[in-house]
KEZARO-160685 format. One line per field, with one value per residue (C-alpha): residue number from 1; z, y, x. Coordinates in nm, 3 decimals, always signed. Example, Ala and Ser with C-alpha at 12.3 -4.5 7.8 and 13.67 -1.06 7.14 Angstrom:
seq <- 1 / 2
up <- +0.780 / +0.714
north <- -0.450 / -0.106
east <- +1.230 / +1.367
//
This chain:
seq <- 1 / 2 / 3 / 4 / 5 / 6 / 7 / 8 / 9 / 10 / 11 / 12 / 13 / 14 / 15 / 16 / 17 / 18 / 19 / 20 / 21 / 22 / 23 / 24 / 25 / 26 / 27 / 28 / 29 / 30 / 31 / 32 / 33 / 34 / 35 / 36 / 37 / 38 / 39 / 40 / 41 / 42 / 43 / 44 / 45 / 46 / 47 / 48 / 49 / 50 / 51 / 52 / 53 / 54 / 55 / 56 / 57 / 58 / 59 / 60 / 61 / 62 / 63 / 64 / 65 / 66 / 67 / 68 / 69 / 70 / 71 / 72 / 73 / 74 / 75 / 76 / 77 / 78 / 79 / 80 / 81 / 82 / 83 / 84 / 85 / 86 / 87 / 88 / 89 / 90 / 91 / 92 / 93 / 94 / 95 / 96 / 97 / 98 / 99 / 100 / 101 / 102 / 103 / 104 / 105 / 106 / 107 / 108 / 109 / 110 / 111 / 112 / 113 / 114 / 115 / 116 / 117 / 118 / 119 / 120 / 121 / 122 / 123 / 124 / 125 / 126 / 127 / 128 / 129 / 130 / 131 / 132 / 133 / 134 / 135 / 136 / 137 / 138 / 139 / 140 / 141 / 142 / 143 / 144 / 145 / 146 / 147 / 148 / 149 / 150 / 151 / 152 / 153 / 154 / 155 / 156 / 157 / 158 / 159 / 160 / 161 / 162 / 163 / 164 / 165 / 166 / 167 / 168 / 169 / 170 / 171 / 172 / 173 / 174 / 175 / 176 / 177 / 178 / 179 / 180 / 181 / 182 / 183 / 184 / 185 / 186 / 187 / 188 / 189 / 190 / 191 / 192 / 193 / 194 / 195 / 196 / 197 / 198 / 199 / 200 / 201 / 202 / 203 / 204 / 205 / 206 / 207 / 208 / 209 / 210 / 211 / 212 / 213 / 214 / 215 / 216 / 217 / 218 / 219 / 220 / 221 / 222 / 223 / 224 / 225 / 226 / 227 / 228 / 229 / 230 / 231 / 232 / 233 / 234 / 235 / 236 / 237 / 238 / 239 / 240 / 241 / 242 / 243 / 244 / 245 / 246 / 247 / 248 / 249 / 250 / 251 / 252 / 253 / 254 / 255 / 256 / 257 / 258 / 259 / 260 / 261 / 262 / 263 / 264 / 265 / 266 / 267 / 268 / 269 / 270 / 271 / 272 / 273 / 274 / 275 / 276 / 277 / 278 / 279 / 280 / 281 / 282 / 283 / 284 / 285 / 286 / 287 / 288 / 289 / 290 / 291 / 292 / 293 / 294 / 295 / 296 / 297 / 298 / 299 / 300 / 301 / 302 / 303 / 304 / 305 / 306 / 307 / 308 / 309 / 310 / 311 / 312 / 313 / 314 / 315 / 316 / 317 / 318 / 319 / 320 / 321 / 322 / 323 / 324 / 325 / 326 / 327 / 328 / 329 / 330 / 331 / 332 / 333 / 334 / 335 / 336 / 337 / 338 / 339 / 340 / 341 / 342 / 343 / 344 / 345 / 346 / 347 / 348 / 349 / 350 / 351 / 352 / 353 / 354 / 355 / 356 / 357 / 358 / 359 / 360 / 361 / 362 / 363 / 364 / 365 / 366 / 367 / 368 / 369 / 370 / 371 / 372 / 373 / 374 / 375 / 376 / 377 / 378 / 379 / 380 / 381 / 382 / 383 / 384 / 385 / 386
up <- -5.845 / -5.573 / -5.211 / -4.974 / -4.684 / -4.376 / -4.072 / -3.750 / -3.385 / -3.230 / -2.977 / -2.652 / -2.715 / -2.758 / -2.398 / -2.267 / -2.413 / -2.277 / -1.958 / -1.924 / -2.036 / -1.763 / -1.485 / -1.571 / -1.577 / -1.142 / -1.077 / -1.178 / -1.024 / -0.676 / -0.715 / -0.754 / -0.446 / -0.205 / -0.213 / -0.020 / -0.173 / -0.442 / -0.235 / -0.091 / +0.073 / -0.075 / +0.186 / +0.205 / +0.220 / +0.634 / +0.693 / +0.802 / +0.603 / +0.506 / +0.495 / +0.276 / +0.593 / +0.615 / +0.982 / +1.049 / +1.210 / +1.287 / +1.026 / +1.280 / +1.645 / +1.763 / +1.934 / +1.679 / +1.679 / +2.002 / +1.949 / +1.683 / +1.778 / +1.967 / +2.114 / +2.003 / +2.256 / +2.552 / +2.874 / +2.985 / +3.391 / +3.401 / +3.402 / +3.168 / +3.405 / +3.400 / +3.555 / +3.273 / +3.359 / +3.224 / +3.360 / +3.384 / +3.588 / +3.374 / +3.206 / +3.305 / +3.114 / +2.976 / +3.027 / +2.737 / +2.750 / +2.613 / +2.986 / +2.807 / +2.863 / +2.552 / +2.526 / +2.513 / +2.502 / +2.808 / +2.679 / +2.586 / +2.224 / +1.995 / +2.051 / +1.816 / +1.504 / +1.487 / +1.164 / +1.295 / +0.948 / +0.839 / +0.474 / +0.390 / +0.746 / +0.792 / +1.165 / +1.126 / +1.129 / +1.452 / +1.681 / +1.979 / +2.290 / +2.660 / +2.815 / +3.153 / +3.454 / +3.769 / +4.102 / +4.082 / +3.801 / +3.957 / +4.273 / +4.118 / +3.879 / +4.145 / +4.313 / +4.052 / +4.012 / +4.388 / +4.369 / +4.033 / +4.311 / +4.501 / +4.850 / +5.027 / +4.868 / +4.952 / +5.245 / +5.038 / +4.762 / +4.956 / +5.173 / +4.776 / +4.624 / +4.939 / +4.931 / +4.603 / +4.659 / +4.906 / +4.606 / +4.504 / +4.130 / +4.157 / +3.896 / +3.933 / +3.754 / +3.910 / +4.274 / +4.161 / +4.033 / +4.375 / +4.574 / +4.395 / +4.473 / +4.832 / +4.877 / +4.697 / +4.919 / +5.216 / +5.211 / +5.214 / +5.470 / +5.717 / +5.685 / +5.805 / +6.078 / +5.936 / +6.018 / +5.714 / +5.831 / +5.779 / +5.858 / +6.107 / +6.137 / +6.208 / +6.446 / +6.596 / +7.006 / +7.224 / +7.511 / +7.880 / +8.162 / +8.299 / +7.926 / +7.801 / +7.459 / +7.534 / +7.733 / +7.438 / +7.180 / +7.467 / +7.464 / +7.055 / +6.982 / +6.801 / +6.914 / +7.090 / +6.786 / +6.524 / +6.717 / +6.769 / +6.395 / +6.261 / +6.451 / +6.391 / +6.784 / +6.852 / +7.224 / +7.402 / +7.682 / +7.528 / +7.492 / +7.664 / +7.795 / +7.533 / +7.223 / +6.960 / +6.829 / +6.543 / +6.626 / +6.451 / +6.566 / +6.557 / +6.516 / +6.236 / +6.064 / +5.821 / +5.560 / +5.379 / +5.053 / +5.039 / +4.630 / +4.581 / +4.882 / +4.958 / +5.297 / +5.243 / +5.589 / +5.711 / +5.945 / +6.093 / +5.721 / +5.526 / +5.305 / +5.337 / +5.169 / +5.025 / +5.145 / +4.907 / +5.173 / +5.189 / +5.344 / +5.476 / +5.246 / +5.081 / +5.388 / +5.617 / +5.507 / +5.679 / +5.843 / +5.733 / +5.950 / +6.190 / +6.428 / +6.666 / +6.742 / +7.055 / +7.414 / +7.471 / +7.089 / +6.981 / +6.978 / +6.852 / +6.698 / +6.929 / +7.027 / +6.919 / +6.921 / +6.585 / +6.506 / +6.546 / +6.862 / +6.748 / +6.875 / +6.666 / +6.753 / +6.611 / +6.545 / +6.380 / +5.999 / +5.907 / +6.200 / +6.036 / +6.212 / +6.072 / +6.189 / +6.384 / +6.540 / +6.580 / +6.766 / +6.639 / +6.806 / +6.668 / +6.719 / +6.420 / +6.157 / +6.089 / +6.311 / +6.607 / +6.854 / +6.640 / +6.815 / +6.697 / +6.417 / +6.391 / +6.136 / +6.068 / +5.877 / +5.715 / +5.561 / +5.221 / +5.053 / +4.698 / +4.873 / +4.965 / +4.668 / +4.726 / +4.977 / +5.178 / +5.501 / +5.749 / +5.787 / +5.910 / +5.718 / +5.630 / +5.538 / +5.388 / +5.721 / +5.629 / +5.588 / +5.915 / +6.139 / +5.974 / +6.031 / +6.399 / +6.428 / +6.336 / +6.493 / +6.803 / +7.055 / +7.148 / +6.899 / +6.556 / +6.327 / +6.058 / +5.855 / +5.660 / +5.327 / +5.008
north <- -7.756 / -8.065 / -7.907 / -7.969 / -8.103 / -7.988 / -8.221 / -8.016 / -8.094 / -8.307 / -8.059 / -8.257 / -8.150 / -7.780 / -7.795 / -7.944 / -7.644 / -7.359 / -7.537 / -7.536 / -7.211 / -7.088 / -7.255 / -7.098 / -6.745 / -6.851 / -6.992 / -6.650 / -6.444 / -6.618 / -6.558 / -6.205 / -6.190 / -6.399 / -6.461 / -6.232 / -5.927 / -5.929 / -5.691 / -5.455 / -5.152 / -4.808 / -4.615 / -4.219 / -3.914 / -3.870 / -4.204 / -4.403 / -4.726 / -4.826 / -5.109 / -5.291 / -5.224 / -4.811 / -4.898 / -4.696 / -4.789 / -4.624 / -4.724 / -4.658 / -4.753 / -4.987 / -4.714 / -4.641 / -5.023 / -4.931 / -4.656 / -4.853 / -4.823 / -5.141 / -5.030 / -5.353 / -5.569 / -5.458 / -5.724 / -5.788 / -5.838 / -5.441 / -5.235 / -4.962 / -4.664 / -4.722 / -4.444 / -4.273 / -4.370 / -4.563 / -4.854 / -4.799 / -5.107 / -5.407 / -5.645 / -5.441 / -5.322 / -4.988 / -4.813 / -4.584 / -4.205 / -4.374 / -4.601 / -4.940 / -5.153 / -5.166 / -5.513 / -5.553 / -5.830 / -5.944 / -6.090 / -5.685 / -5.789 / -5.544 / -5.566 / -5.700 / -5.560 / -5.432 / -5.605 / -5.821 / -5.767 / -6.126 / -6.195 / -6.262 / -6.216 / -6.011 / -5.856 / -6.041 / -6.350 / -6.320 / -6.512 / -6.392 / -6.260 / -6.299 / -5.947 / -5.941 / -5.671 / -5.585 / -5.638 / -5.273 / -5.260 / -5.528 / -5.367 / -5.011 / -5.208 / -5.351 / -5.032 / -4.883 / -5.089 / -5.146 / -4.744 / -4.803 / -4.968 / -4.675 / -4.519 / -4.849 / -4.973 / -4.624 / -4.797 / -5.171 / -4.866 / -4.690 / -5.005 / -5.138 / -4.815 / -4.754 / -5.162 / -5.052 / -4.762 / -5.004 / -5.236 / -5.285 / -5.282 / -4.930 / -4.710 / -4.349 / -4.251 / -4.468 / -4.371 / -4.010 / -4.077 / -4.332 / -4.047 / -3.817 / -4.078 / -4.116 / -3.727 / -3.754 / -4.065 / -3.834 / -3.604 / -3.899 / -4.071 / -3.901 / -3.490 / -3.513 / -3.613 / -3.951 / -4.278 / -4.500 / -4.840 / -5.130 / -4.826 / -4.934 / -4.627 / -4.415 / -4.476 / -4.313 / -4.292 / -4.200 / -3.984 / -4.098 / -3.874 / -3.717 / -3.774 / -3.421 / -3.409 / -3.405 / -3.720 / -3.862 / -3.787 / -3.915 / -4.279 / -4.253 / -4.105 / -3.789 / -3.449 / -3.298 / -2.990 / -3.297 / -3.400 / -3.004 / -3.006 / -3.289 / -3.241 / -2.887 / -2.842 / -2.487 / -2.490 / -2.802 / -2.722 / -2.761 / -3.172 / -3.373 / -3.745 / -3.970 / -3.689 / -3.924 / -3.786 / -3.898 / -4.021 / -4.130 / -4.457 / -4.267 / -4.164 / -3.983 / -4.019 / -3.787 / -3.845 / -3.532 / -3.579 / -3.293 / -3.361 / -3.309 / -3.018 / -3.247 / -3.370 / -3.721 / -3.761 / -4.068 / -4.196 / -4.506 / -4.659 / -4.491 / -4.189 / -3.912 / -3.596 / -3.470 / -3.058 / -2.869 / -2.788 / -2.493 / -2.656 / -2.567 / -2.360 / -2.506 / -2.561 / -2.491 / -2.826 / -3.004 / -3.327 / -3.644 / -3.910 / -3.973 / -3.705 / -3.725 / -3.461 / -3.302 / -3.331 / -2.992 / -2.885 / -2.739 / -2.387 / -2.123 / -1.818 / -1.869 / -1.594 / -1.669 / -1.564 / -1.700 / -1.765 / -1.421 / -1.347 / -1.148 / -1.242 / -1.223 / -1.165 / -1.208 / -0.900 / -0.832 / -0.740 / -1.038 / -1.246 / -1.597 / -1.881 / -1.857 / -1.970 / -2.277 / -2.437 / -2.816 / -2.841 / -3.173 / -3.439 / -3.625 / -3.980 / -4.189 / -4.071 / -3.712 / -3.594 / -3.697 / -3.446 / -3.169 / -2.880 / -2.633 / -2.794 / -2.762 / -2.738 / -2.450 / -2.258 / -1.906 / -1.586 / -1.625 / -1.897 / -1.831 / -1.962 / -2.289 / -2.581 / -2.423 / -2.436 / -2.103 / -2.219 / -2.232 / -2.588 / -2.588 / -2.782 / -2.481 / -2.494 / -2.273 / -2.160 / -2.317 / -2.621 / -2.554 / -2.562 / -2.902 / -3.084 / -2.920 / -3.112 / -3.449 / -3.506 / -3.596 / -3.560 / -3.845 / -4.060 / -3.894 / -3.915 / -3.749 / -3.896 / -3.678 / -3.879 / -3.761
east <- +0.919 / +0.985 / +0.992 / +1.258 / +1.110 / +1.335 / +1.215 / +1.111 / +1.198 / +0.934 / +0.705 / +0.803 / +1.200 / +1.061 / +0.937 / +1.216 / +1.470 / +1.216 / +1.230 / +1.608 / +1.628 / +1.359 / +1.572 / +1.886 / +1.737 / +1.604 / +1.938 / +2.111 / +1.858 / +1.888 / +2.267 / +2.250 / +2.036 / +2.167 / +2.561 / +2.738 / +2.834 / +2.552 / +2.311 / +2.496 / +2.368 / +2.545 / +2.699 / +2.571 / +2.735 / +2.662 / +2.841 / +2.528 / +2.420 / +2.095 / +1.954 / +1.647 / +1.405 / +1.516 / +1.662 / +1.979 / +2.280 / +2.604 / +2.887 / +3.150 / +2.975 / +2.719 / +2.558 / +2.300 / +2.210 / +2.081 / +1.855 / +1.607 / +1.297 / +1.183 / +0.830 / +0.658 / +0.876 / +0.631 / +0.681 / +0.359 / +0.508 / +0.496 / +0.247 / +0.159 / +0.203 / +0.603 / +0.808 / +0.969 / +1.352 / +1.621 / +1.747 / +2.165 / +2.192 / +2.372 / +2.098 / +1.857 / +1.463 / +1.563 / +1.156 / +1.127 / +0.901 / +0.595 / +0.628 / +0.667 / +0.953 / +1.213 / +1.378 / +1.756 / +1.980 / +2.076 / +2.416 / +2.527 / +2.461 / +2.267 / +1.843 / +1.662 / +1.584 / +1.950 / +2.118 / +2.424 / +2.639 / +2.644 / +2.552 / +2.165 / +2.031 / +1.749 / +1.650 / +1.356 / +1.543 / +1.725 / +1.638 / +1.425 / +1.608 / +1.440 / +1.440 / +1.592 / +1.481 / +1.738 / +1.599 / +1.540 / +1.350 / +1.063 / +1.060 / +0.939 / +0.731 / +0.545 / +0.547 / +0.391 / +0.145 / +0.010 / -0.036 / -0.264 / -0.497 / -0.559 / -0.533 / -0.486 / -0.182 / +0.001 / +0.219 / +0.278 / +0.394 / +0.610 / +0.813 / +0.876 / +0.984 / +1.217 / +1.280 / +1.423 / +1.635 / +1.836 / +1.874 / +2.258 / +2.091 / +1.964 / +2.079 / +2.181 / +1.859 / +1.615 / +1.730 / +1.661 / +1.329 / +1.255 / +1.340 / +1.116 / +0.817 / +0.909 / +0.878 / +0.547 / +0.413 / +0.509 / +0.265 / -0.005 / +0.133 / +0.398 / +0.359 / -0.061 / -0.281 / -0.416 / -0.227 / -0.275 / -0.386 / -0.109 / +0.170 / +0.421 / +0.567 / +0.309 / -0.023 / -0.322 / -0.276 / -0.561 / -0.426 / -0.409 / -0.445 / -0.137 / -0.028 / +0.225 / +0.342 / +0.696 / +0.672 / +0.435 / +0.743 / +1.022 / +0.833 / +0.833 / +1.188 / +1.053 / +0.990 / +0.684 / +0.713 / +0.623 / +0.357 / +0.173 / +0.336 / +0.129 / -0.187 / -0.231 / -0.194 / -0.066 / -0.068 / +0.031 / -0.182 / -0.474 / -0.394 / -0.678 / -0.722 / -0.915 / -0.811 / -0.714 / -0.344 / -0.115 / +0.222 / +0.511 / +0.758 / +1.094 / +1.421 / +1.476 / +1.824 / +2.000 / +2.272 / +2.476 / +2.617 / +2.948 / +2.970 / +2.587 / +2.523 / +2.241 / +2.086 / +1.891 / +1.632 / +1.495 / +1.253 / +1.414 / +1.522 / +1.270 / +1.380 / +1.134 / +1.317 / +1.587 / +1.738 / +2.017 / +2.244 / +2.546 / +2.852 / +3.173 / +3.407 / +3.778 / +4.003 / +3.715 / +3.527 / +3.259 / +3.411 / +3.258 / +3.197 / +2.902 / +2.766 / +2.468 / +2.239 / +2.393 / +2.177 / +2.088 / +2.217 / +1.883 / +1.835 / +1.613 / +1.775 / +2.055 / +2.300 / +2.643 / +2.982 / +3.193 / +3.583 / +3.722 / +3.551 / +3.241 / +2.901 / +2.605 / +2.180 / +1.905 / +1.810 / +2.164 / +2.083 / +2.326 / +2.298 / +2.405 / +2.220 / +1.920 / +1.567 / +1.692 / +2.085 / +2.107 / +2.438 / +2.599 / +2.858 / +3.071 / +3.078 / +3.319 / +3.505 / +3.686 / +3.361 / +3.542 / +3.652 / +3.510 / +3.340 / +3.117 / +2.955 / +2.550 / +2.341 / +2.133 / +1.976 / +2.082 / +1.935 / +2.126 / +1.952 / +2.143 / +2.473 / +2.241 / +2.443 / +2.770 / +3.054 / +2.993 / +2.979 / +3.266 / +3.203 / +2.841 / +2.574 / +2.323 / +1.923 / +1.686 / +1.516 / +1.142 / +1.381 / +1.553 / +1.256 / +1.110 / +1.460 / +1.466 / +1.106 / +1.242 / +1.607 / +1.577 / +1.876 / +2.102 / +1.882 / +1.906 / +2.219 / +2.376 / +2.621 / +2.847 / +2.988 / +3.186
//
């Protein structure tokens, strides 16, 4: 039998198909990933979307854009001992619990990592933001820092943490935590009976003969009971010539906030403490404005006769006036022309963060006596504010 011979395609043509074939099956592949629409996440049942990288986002805010984790955007400008605070102040270094700064777009765009919604773009692919710190923020960074070094930098410290509660950046937050430093840094340098060297507000002084504590205090615009206070003198008579005494470059100042209850103190413009204060009851209010401590205003356990005509002692069960009166005048403001305002301290210390008073700013009596040691009559303020 005669075979039929059918002819075959030559081997080079084979190739060529498989090849064609090959790059249609790419081509419809890199379709399906990449055109918009072809790789869709699937929304859940909780209303959150995921995406390929497991980061979660809000489907309905771009809140939850915001609270990715962004730990490995560290600024190297700040130092690893951070204050643990967040930065409220507009295109500002948010400082996260761990103390290392968390970047953020300065523009009020979402950080990075966050995916922006458009078609085929990965977080990874956006492109890098600069972080951006508030005046605030550098200033307690570098705080922080010069305390890292030690004992010596305590005053550079304290002049740049209170350099930054003046700053017009400051957040809510950070003044809170600011303050809490300052009250810290107090102890080392104000409230013993070493004068830090570089402190211009405090200084050792070697006494001169003739010398009396309450002249001593007159010449520095602070009281002689700060002085026996700070050097652990408990009878000024005992003060001799060439006894090396720490003093303090006054006046102190005061400022009371009536919507916290709280009494800020300063030494000249440094902050030193904060007090909860009571203060005056509805309709009984304590003026705002500014007041100066009265000449003569500053009594001990003072006799005194109230509203209604009834006088009160010290030895009265619920004598009011606590351990100390600073008698107060006012000077601008509602204070003007008011009388009988002082503050003081008082024997009820749960009405202390309240409005109890009948318009007298009240202390817890420890309190009490450490104000009475720093306001100074005729020199010291207190400014009452909303």
């Amino acid at each position: 039998m005669a075979r039929i011979y059918v002819p075959r395609a030559p081997r080079r043509n084979r190739s060529r198909i498989y090849t064609i074939v090959s790059v249609v099956i790419i081509i419809v592949v890199i379709a399906y990933l990449y055109i918009p629409g072809g790789n869709q996440s699937e929304p859940n049942n909780s209303g959150l979307i995921t995406n390929s990288r497991d980061t979660v986002v809000s489907s309905d805010s771009e809140e939850g854009s915001r609270s990715q984790d962004n730990s490995d955007a560290g600024d190297a400008s700040l130092p690893n001992t951070s204050p643990d605070w967040t930065s409220s102040s507009s295109g500002g270094t948010e400082i996260s619990s761990q103390g290392q700064p968390e970047r953020g777009n300065a523009a009020g765009g979402a950080p990075l990592g966050a995916p922006t919604g458009s078609g085929g773009i990965t977080p990874a692919m956006q492109p890098p933001v600069q972080s951006v710190s508030s005046e605030a923020d550098k200033l307690i960074a570098e705080a922080a820092a010069m305390l890292n070094q030690g004992v010596s930098q305590i005053i550079p410290a304290r002049d740049k943490y209170n350099e930054a509660l003046r700053s017009r950046t400051i957040s809510v937050q950070q003044a809170k935590f600011v303050k809490e430093k300052l009250s810290s840094l107090a102890d080392d340098w104000l409230f013993n009976r070493v004068a830090l060297p570089g402190d211009t507000l405090c200084e050792h002084y070697k006494v001169q003969p003739g010398d009396q504590l309450r002249i001593i205090g007159d010449k520095n615009k602070i009281t002689y009971e700060l002085i026996m206070d700070l050097n652990k003198i408990s009878d000024a008579r005992t003060l001799r010539a060439e006894q090396n005494i720490k003093i303090v470059k006054g006046p102190f100042h005061a400022k009371v906030y009536r919507s916290t209850f709280t009494m800020d103190v300063y030494l000249q413009n440094t902050y030193v403490r904060t007090f909860t204060v009571g203060l005056g009851i509805k309709g009984e209010e304590t003026p705002t404005g500014l007041w100066k401590v009265k000449a003569g205003g500053k009594l001990i356990e003072p006799e005194w006769t109230d509203p209604s005509g009834k006088t009160h002692y010290p030895s009265d069960p619920d004598y009011p006036l606590g351990s100390r009166w600073i008698a107060l005048e006012g000077v601008s403001g509602d204070a003007v022309g008011k009388q009988g305002f002082a503050i003081h301290g008082t024997h009820k210390p749960q009405e202390l963060g309240t409005a109890s008073s009948q318009g007298c700013i009240r202390l817890e009596n420890g309190n009490a006596i450490l104000v009475y040691n720093m306001l100074v009559p005729t020199y010291s303020t207190v400014e009452v504010l909303d």
